[in-house]
N, C-alpha and C positions, 0 to 999 in steps of 0.2 A: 250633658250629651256624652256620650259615650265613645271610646277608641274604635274604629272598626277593626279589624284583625283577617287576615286573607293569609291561608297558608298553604303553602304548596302540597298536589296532591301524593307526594314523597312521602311528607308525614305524617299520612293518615291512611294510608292502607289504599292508596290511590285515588282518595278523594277530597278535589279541594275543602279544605275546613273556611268556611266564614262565622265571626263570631263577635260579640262584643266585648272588651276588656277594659281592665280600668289602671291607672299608674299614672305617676308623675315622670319616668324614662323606660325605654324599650325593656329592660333588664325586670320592670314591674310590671309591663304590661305581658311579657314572657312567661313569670309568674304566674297571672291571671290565666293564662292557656291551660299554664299546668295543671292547674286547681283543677280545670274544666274538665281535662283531657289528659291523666298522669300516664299515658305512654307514648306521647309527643317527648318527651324531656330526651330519653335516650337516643331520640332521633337527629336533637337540635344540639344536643351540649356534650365535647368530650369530658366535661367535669364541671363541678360547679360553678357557676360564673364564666365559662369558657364554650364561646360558640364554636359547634366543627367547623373548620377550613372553609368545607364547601356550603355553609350557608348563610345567606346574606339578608340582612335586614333593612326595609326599606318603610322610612316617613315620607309619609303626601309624595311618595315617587324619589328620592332622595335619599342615598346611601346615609346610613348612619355611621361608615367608617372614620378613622377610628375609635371613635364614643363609643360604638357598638350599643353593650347595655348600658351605659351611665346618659346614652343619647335622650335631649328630653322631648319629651310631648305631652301633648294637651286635648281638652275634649274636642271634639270632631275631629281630630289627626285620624290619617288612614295608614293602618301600621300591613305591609309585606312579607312574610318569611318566604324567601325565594331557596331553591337548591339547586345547586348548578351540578349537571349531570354528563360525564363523560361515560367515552367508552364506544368498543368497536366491532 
């Protein structure tokens, strides 16, 4: 059974992405986005291994802070990329 994957509609040109992915922790299942979808990355990472500030990743509803990518999960886990959006 497969990762679900929900991503905010920030990182895809305004529309939510849902997807299935595959990985033993977030940082793999991230991966699997990229493969899918290679102009998410610039959206989610200031650099390799390195999530931006503003976006946060969520297992079965549950911050993966601070594991971030080394956070693990398993098949049926529901994986979140959230973006938290300021501004006035």
């Amino acid at each position: 059974m497969p990762i679900k994957a929900t991503l905010h509609p920030f990182l895809n040109g305004g529309v939510e992405l849902k997807l299935d992915v595959e990985g033993i922790n977030v940082g793999e299942c991230l991966d699997s986005v990229m493969k899918q979808h290679p102009t998410i990355e610039k959206q989610m990472f200031e650099k390799k291994g390195m999530l931006k500030r503003h976006v946060e990743v969520l297992v079965n509803g549950k911050s993966t802070t601070p594991q971030e990518l080394a956070y693990p999960v398993k098949d049926g886990d529901t994986l979140a990329v959230l973006v938290f959006l300021s501004g006035g």
